[in-house]
TORLUM-750628 format. One line per 8 residues: number of its first residue (from 1); their letters; for each residue x, y, z of C-alpha. Coordinates in Angstrom, 1 decimal, always signed. Layout:
<nodes>
NUM) A) X Y Z; ... .
</nodes>
This chain:
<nodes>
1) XXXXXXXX) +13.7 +15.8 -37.8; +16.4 +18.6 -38.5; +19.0 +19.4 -35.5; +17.3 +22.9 -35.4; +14.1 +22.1 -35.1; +11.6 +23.1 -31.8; +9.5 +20.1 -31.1; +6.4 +20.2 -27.9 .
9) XXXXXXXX) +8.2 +20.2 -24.9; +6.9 +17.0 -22.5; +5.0 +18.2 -19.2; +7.2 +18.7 -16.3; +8.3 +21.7 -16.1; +7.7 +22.1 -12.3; +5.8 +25.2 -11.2; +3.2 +23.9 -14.1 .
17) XXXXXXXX) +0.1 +22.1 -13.6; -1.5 +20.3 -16.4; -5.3 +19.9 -16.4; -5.3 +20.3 -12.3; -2.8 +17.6 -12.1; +0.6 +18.5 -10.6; +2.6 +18.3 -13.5; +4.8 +15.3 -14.7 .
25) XXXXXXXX) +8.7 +14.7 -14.5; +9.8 +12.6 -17.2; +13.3 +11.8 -18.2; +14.6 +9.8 -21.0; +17.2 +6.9 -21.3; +20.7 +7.6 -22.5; +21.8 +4.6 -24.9; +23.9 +1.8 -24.2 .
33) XXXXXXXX) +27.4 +1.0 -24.9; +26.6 -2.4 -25.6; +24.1 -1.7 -28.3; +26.5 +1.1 -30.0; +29.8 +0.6 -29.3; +31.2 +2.7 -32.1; +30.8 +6.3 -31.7; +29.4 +5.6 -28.6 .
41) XXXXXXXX) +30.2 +9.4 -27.6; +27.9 +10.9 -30.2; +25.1 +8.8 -29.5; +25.4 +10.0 -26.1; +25.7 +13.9 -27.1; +22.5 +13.0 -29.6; +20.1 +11.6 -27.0; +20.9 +14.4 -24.5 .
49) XXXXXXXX) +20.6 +17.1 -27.0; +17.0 +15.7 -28.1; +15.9 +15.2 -24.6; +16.9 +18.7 -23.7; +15.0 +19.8 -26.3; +12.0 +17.7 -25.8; +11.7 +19.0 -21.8; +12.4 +16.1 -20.3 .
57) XXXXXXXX) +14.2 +17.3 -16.8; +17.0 +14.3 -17.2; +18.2 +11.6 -18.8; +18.9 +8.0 -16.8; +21.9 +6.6 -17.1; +22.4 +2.8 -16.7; +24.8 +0.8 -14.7; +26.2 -3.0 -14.3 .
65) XXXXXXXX) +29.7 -5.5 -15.1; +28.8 -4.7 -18.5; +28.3 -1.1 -19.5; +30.8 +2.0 -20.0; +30.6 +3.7 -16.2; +27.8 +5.7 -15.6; +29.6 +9.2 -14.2; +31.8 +9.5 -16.9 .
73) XXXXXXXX) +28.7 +8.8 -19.4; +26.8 +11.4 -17.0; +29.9 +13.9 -17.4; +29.3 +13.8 -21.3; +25.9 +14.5 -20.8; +26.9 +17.8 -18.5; +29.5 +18.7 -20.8; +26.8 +18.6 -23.6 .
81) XXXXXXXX) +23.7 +20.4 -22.4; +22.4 +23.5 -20.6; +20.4 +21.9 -17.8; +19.5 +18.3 -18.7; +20.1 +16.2 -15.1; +21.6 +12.7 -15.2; +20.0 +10.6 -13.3; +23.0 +8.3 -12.3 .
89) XXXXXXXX) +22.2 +4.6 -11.6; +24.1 +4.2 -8.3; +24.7 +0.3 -6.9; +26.3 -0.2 -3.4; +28.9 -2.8 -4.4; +31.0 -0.3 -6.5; +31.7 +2.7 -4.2; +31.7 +3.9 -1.1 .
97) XXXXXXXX) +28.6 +6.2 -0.6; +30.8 +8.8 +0.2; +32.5 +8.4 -3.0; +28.6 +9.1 -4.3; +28.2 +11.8 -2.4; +31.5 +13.7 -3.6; +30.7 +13.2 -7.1; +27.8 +14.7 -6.9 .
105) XXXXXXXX) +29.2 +17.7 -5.3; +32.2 +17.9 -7.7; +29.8 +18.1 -10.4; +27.9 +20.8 -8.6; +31.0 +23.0 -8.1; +33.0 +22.3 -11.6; +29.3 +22.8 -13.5; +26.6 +23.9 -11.1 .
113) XXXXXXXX) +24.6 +21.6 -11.9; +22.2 +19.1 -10.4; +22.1 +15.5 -10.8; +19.6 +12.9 -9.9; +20.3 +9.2 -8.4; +18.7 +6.0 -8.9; +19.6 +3.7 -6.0; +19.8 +0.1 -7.5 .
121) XXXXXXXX) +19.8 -2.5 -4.8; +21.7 -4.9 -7.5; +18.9 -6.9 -9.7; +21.9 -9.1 -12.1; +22.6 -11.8 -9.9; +25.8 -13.1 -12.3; +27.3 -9.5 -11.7; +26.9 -10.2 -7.7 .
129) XXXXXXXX) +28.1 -13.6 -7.8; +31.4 -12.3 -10.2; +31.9 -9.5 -7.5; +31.3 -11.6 -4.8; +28.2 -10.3 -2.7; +26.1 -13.1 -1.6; +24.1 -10.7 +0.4; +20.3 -11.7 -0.3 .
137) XXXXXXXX) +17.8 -10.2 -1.6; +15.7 -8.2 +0.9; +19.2 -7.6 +2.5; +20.2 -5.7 -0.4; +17.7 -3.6 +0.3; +18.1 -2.6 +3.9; +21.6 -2.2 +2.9; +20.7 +0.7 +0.1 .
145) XXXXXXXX) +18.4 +2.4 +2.8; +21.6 +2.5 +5.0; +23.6 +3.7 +2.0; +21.3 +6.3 +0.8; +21.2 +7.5 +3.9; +24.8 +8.5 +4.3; +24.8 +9.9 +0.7; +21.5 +12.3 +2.0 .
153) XXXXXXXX) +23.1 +12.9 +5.3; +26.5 +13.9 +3.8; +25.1 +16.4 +0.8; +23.0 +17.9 +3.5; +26.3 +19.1 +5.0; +27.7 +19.1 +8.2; +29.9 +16.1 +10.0; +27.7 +13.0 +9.6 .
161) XXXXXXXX) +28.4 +9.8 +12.5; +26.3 +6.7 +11.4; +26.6 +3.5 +12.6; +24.6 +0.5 +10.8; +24.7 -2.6 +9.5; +26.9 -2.6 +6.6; +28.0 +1.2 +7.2; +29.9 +3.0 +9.7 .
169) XXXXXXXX) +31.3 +6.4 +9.4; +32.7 +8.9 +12.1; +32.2 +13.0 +11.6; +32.5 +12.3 +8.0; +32.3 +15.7 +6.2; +31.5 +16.8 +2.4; +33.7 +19.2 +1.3; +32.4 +20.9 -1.3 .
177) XXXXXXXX) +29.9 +21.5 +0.3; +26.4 +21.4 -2.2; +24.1 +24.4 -2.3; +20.3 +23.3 -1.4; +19.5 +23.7 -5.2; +21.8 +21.5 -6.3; +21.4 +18.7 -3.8; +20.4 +15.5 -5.8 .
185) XXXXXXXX) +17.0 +13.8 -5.9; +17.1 +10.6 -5.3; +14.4 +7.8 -7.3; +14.8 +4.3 -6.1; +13.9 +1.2 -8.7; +12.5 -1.7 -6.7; +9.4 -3.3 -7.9; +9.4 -6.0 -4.5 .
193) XXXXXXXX) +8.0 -5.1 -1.2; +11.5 -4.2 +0.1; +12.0 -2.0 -2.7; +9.0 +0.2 -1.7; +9.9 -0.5 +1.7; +13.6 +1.2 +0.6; +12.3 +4.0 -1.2; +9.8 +4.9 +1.8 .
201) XXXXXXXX) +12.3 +4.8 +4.4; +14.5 +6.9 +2.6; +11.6 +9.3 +0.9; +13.2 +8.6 -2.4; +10.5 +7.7 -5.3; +9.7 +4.3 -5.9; +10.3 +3.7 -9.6; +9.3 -0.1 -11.2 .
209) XXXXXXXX) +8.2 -1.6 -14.3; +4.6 -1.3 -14.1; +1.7 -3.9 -14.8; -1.4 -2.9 -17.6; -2.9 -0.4 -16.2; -6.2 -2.3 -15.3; -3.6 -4.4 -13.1; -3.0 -1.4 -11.3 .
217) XXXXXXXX) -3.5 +0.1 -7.8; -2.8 +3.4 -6.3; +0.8 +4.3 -5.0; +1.5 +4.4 -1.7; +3.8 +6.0 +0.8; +5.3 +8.8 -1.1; +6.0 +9.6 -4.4; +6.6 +7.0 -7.6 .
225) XXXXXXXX) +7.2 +6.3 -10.9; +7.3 +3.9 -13.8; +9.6 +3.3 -16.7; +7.5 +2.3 -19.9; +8.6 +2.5 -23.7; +6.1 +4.5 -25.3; +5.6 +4.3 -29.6; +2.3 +6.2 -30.8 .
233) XXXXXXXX) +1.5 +8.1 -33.4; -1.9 +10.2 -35.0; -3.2 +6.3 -36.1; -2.9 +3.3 -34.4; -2.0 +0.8 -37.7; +1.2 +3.6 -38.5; +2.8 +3.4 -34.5; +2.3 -0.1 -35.0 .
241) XXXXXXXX) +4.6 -0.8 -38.1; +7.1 +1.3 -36.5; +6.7 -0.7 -33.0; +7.0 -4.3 -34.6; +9.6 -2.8 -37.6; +11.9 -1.7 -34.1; +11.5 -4.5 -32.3; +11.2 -7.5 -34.5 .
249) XXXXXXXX) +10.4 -11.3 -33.7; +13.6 -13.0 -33.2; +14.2 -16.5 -31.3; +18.0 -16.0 -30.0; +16.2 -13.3 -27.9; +13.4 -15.0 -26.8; +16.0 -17.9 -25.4; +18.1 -15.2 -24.0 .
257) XXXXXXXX) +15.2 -13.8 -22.1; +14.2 -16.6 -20.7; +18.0 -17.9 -19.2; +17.7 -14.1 -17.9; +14.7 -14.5 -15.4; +15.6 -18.1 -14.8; +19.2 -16.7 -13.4; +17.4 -13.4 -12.0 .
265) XXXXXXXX) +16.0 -12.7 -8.3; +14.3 -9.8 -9.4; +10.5 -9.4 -8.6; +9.7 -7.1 -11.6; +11.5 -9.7 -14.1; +9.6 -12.7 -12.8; +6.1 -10.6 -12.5; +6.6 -9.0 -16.1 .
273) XXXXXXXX) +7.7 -13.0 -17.8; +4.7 -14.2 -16.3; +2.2 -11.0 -17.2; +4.1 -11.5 -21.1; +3.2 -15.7 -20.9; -0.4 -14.4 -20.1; -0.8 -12.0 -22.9; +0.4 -13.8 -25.4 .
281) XXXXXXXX) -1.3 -13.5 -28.8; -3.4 -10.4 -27.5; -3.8 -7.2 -29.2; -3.5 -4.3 -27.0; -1.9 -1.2 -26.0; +0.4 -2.3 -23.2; +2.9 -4.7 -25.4; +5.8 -6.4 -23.8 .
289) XXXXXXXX) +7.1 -8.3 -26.9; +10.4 -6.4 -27.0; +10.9 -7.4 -23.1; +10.6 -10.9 -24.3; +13.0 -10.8 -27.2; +15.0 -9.1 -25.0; +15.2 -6.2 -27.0; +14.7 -3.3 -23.2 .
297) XXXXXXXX) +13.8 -4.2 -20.2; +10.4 -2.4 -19.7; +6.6 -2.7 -21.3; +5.2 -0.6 -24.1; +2.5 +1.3 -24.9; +1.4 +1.6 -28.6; -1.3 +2.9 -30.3; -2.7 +6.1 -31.5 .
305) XXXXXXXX) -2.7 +9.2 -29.1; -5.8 +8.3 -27.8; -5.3 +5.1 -27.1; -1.8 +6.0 -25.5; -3.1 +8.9 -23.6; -5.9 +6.4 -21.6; -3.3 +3.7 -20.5; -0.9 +6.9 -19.3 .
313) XXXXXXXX) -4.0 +8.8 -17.7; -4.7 +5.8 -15.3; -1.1 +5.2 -14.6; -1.4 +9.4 -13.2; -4.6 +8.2 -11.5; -2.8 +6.0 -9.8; -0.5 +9.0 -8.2; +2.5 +8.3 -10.6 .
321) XXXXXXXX) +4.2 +11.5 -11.6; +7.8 +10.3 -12.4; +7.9 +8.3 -15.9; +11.0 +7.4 -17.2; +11.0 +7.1 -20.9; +12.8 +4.1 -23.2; +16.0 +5.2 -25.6; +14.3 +7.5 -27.8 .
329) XXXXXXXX) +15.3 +6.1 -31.7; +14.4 +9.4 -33.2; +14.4 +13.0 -32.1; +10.4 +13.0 -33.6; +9.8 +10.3 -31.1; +9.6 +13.1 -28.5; +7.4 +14.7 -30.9; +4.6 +12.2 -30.4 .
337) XXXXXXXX) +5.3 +11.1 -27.3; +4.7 +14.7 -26.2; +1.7 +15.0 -27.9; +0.1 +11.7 -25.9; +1.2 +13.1 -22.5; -0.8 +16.2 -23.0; -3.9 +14.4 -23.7; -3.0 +12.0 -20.6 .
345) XXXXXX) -2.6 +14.5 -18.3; -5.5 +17.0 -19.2; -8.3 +14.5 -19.8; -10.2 +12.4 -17.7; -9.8 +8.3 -17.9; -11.8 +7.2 -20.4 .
</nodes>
């Protein structure tokens, strides 16, 4: 698709409402420094310019030991765009969250913009272990609540006194201060019953990897989301041979994939191996074949519109209204991805 080129813009704009449904707020995924090292800067510039342009409201950014920092990635994306958000993945064992909390409002006084935060609790254990946090897993996350908590108190403004487990701070002020507009959201990724736990205490929204949709239940306790990898297109043969052409067979990542959740203490890993063991050999919509070749981290859906649109529309059923999108390979991506939302969100489930 040509750089100029105005493609449907996804449903979230948020005074909108889509088919009676309050309407969605989708963000993309920027790419990773591993997977393009060189000219890693323009991939970053291309991504947020086609995500801009598509509507989504931001664009995740990724963190762990292995990837290029996540604020300087997110300051590329400012630098690059009118509005787009980051949504910066944010782990307790690399800064202070007053360090979080005065990025976020040097970025709102250098740019005026807003950014968003996904709270990580930390799901690599090999990065932990090289860093040298033992700390367990539901400890992790009654460490984030405490940590989100100071980050919310502190962009709230005014002297903040907090004394908890892992965090103690004394009249601790935020200067600058952060207009109310600006003032981050906060999403929390946690699949586990801490996680949702986390994201309730703190009234951020619970983002995980989600199950087929006939798996499902209705969210509880506040808002949520899911991160699915969405490839349709007007017929359900054609978004297949661009699914299986992107993410081939291969057995290197298939044996990677499996050392991964072996090593990981993750809920959402060991739920979505054993959901991909139980599937295997099916045909259907929700496809996890590039989780288990290691290829992303989060399920599929593929198909036609239709098709799409159905699995989406019972995920929205289920209360979710925050979906964060897979890299997008293609600006036109956006183009058909759109085009399945719409259906999803002004239609009944079928």
């Amino acid at each position: 698709m040509a750089a100029n080129a105005t493609i449907p813009s996804l449903p979230m704009q948020p005074a909108a409402k889509q088919g009676g449904l309050t309407s969605l707020q989708i963000f993309s995924t920027c790419p990773s420094s591993l997977d393009c090292p060189e000219r890693y800067t323009d991939r970053i510039i291309q991504a947020a310019e086609w995500s801009e342009r598509a509507g989504c409201v931001g664009m995740l950014v990724y963190t762990d030991n292995s990837l290029a920092d996540p604020w300087l990635v997110s300051q590329i994306v400012i630098q690059h765009t009118r509005w787009l958000a980051p949504l910066v993945a944010v782990q307790p064992v690399y800064m202070h969250p007053y360090s979080v909390a005065k990025m976020a409002a040097t970025i709102a006084f250098l740019y005026q913009r807003r950014i968003y935060l996904n709270m990580v609790a930390g799901g690599f254990k090999n990065d932990l272990v090289a860093l040298n946090d033992t700390t367990p897993h539901d400890e992790r996350y009654t460490r984030l609540i405490e940590y989100t908590e100071v980050i919310q108190r502190l962009v709230e403004g005014g002297p903040v006194t907090f004394e908890g487990q892992f965090y103690s701070v004394h009249r601790l002020s935020l200067s600058p201060g952060i207009p109310d507009e600006l003032r981050p959201g906060f999403l929390m990724s946690g699949s586990s019953e801490a996680g949702l736990q986390a994201a309730h205490a703190t009234h951020a929204t619970a983002v995980g990897y989600p199950e087929p949709p006939e798996s499902g239940s209705p969210a509880e306790n506040g808002p949520s989301g899911v991160r699915i990898g969405i490839v349709t297109r007007p017929k359900s043969a054609d978004a297949w041979a661009v699914a299986r052409a992107r993410f081939p067979y291969t057995r290197k990542g298939q044996m990677t994939r499996q050392l991964a959740t072996k090593v990981s203490d993750s809920a959402w890993h060991k739920t979505l191996s054993a959901i991909g063991d139980e599937l295997a050999g099916s045909a259907r919509t929700y496809w996890l074949e590039p989780f288990e070749n290691y290829q992303t981290n989060c399920p599929y859906l593929v198909g036609d519109y239709g098709e799409v649109a159905r699995e989406l529309a019972r995920y929205i059923s289920f209360g979710h209204r925050t979906f964060i999108l897979d890299i997008p390979s293609a600006e036109e991506e956006f183009e058909h991805t759109a085009a399945a939302f719409r259906a999803a969100s002004g239609g009944a489930v079928l």
